[in-house]
C-alpha positions, 0 to 999 in steps of 0.5 A: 530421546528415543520415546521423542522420536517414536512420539514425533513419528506417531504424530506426524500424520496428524501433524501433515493432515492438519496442515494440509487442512489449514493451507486449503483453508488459507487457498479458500480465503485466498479464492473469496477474495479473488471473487470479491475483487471480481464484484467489486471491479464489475460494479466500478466498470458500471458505476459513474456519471456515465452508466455502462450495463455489465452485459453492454460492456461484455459484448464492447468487450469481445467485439459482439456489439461496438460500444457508443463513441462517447462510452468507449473513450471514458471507458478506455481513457477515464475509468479503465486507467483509474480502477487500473490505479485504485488497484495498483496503489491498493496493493502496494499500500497493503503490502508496505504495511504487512511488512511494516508491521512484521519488521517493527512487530507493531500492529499499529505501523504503517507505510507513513509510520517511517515517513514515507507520507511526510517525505513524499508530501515535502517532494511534492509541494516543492514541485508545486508551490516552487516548481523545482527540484533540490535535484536539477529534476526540471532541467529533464523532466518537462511535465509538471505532474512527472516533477511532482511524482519524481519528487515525491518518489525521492523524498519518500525514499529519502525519509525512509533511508534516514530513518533507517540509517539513524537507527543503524546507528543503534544496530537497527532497533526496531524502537529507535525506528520508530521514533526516529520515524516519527521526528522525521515525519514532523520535520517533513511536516514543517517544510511543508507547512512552510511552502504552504505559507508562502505558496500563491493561492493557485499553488496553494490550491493543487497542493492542498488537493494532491495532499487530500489523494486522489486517482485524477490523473490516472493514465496508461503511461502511469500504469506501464510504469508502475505495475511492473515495479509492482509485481518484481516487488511483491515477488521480493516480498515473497521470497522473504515470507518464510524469514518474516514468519521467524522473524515474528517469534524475535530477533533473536530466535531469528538468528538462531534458525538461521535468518540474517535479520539486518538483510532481511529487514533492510531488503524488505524495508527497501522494497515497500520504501520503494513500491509505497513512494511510487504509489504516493508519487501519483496519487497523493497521500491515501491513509490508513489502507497499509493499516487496516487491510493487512489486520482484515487480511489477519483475521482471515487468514492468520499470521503465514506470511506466503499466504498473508502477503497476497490476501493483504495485497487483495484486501488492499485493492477490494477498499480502495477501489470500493472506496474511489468508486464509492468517492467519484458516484455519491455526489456525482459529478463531483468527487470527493478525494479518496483519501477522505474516504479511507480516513473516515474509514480507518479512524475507526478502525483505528481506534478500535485496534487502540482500545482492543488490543491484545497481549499477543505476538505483537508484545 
């Protein structure tokens, strides 16, 4: 024991040293990501139907140089609040998918792998096809788009909470999750499948294109209500880090030093139910984000939780917004869904994660 401890003091420097090390890398990364953000949102200020110099909007922007009428208000009302929302919604997506993925130890999980999609597309086309609510909704909420955002927000929640209360039933078992997961997707599924079936052709027609994703109705009264839930969120999320970090190396290794795993899955899992049904109540279903930015945002920065969470957070907003900006400027004027674009982007990557996959952590 005493030839351990000697040993342990001894290396300990070189210990301290290639940590330090591996964190300024991790900050690096963390700072790239940052400035790629910047490009990416610079060049969606500019680009559109209506083009805006980089240097015309600085001078709007510090009050050098007023810009035209006509620019100011699609700057002001149209493409600040979309990139706002592109933003948003990325980040919640790519979190709900870090933990996802860390809770269920599966690489392939998602925000929709428990339902989220399924359960928030149902609350949805009962608000459009049948203009109502199982919850008296209407009766409070006078806007149509509020009723629908309401009523996806609820049935994504409620789907997940089923989900996980069926497998609490099995003492919380990470395969039961998942199965349970994908029934309640298929039975969200048929409900909406039904409403389409006996949907009018205007009905049919919104539901359809909410179903698709997009950012058309984006607004500023959106955005004040969803980027504060955002960030409490995402600083939940990081005072769990270091239990997720564990909690990757089993359950019961886990309990072992010291992590209540069921509060630590139950918070965790709560809070990406609650940040990605929020999202997908505006926006419609946007696939494959909470998939694919957290496995890039992997590969750049590794498996540490305090620095994975806010790289996959970045990762998630760089896509999605150059995937809206990409979607609303290469036909312009007309504009293909979002979600399209991210499906033509994911399956791919998809696939590759199917056919790649190592015997990692994961296993």
């Amino acid at each position: 024991m005493a030839l351990l401890g000697e040993a342990g003091e001894r290396m300990t420097p070189d210990l301290r040293q290639a940590y330090h090390g591996s964190v300024r890398k991790k900050w690096l990364v963390l700072t790239l990501l940052l400035v790629l953000l910047l490009v990416v949102l610079l060049f969606s200020f500019d680009a559109g139907t209506v083009s805006v110099g980089l240097e015309e909007l600085i001078r709007g922007l510090t009050g050098q140089e007023p810009l035209d009428e006509m620019k100011g208000y699609i700057l002001r009302e149209v493409r600040f609040p979309r990139i706002a929302m592109a933003l948003l919604t990325g980040v919640a997506l790519a979190a709900a998918g870090v933990i996802m993925q860390a809770i269920l130890r599966n690489p392939l999980a998602s925000p929709f792998t428990l339902g989220v999609s399924s359960g928030a597309s149902f609350g949805a086309a009962l608000a459009i096809v049948l203009g109502t609510s199982l919850f008296g909704l209407e009766q409070a909420v006078h806007s149509a788009r509020w009723l629908i955002a309401l009523n996806s927000f609820l049935f994504g929640s409620i789907a997940v909470m089923l989900v996980y209360g069926i497998a609490k039933l099995k003492k919380g078992s990470t395969t039961v999750l998942l199965l349970a997961g994908v029934a309640m997707g298929h039975l969200f599924s048929s409900g909406v499948s039904a409403l389409k079936y006996f949907s009018n052709n205007e009905a049919l027609k919104d539901l359809v294109v909410w179903l698709m994703g997009g950012f058309w109705g984006a607004d500023w009264e959106v955005i004040r209500w969803l980027a504060p839930g955002l960030l409490l969120s995402l600083v939940v999320l990081m005072c769990f880090a270091w239990d997720l970090n564990v909690l990757g190396m089993g359950e019961e290794v886990a309990g072992t030093a010291g992590v209540h795993v069921r509060r630590t899955r139950f918070v965790t899992l709560l809070t990406v139910t609650i940040i990605a049904s929020a999202a997908t109540a505006f926006t419609g279903v946007i696939g494959f984000i909470g998939l694919v930015a957290p496995h890039i945002a992997r590969m750049l920065i590794g498996v540490d939780h305090r620095f994975l969470i806010p790289a996959a957070s970045l990762c998630g907003a760089i896509m999605l917004l150059a995937a809206d900006t990409f979607a609303r400027t290469i036909l312009s004027p007309v504009e293909i869904p979002v979600g399209i674009v991210t499906s033509v982007i994911g399956v791919p990557f998809f696939i590759y994660l199917l056919i790649k996959k190592r015997r990692d952590h994961w296993n």
